[in-house]
C-alpha positions as CSV (number, residue, x, y, z in Angstrom):
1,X,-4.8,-20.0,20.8
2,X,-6.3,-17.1,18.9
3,X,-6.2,-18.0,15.4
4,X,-4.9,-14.6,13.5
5,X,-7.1,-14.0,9.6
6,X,-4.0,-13.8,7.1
7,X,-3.3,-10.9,4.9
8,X,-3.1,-11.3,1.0
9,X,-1.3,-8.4,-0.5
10,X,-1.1,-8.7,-4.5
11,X,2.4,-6.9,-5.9
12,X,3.2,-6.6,-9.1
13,X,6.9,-6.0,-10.7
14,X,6.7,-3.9,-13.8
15,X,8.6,-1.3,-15.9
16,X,7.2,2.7,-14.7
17,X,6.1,2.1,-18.3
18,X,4.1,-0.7,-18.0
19,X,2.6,0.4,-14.5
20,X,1.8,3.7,-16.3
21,X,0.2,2.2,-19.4
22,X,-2.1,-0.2,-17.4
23,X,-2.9,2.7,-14.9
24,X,-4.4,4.6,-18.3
25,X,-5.7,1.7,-20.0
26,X,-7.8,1.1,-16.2
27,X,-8.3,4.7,-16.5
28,X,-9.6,5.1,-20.1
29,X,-12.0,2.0,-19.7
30,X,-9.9,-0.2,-21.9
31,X,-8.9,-2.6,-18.8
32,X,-11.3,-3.5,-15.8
33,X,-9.5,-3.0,-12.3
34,X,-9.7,-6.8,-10.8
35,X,-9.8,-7.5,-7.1
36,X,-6.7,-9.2,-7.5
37,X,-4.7,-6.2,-9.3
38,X,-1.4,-5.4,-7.6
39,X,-2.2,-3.1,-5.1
40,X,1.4,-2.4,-4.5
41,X,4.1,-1.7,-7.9
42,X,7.5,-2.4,-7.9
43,X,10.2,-1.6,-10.8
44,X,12.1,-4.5,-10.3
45,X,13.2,-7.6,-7.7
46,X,15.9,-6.0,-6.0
47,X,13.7,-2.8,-5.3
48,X,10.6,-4.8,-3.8
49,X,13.4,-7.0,-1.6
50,X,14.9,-3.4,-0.4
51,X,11.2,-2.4,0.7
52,X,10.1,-5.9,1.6
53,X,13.3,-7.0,3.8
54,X,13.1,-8.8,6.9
55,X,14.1,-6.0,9.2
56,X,11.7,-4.1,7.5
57,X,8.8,-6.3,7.9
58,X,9.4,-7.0,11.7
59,X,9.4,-2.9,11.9
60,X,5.9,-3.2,10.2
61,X,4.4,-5.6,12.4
62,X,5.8,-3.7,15.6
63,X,4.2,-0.4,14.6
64,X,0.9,-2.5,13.4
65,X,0.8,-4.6,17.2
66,X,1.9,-1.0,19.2
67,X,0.5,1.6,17.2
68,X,3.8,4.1,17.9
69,X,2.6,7.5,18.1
70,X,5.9,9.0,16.8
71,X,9.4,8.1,15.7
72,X,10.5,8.5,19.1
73,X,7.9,6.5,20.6
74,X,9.0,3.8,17.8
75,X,12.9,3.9,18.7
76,X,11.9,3.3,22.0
77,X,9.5,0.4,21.5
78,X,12.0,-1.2,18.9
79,X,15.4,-0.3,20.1
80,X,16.6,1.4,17.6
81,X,18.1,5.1,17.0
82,X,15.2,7.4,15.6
83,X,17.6,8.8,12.6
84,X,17.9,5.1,11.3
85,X,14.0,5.1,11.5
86,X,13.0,8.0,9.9
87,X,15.3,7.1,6.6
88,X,12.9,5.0,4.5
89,X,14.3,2.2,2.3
90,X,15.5,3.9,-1.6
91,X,13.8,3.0,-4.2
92,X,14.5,3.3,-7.9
């Protein structure tokens, strides 16, 4: 059994405020940018779980294992009607 290299993927919750006042301080040279930054910025719990959902992550690892080359090809490979697909989650 092929053993498969695990993904780290650093998220950070913050106000736009916040996000936008380290993204200047990085910026300005007043904060270093660490490997381990949140690559990904949510504003709160509830937005990262609507992005982050479990429907949403198995629709993320069938377009990462099939490589779709279009919302149709998509619908067909995951069952699903191609207006539900192309409707992203909202976000604040």
């Amino acid at each position: 059994m092929r053993e498969e290299k695990q993904l780290v993927l650093h998220v950070g919750i913050a106000s736009p405020e916040q996000m936008k006042s380290r993204l200047l301080d990085i910026v300005s040279g007043k904060a270093l940018h660490r490997e381990d930054d949140p690559k990904i910025w949510f504003a709160s719990v509830a937005e990262a779980y609507r992005v982050l959902s479990n429907e949403t992550m198995i629709l993320l690892e069938l377009i990462r294992a099939h490589r779709p080359e279009s919302l149709s090809d998509l619908a067909v490979k995951s069952g699903q009607n191609e207006a539900n697909l192309s409707v992203c989650p909202k976000t604040s």
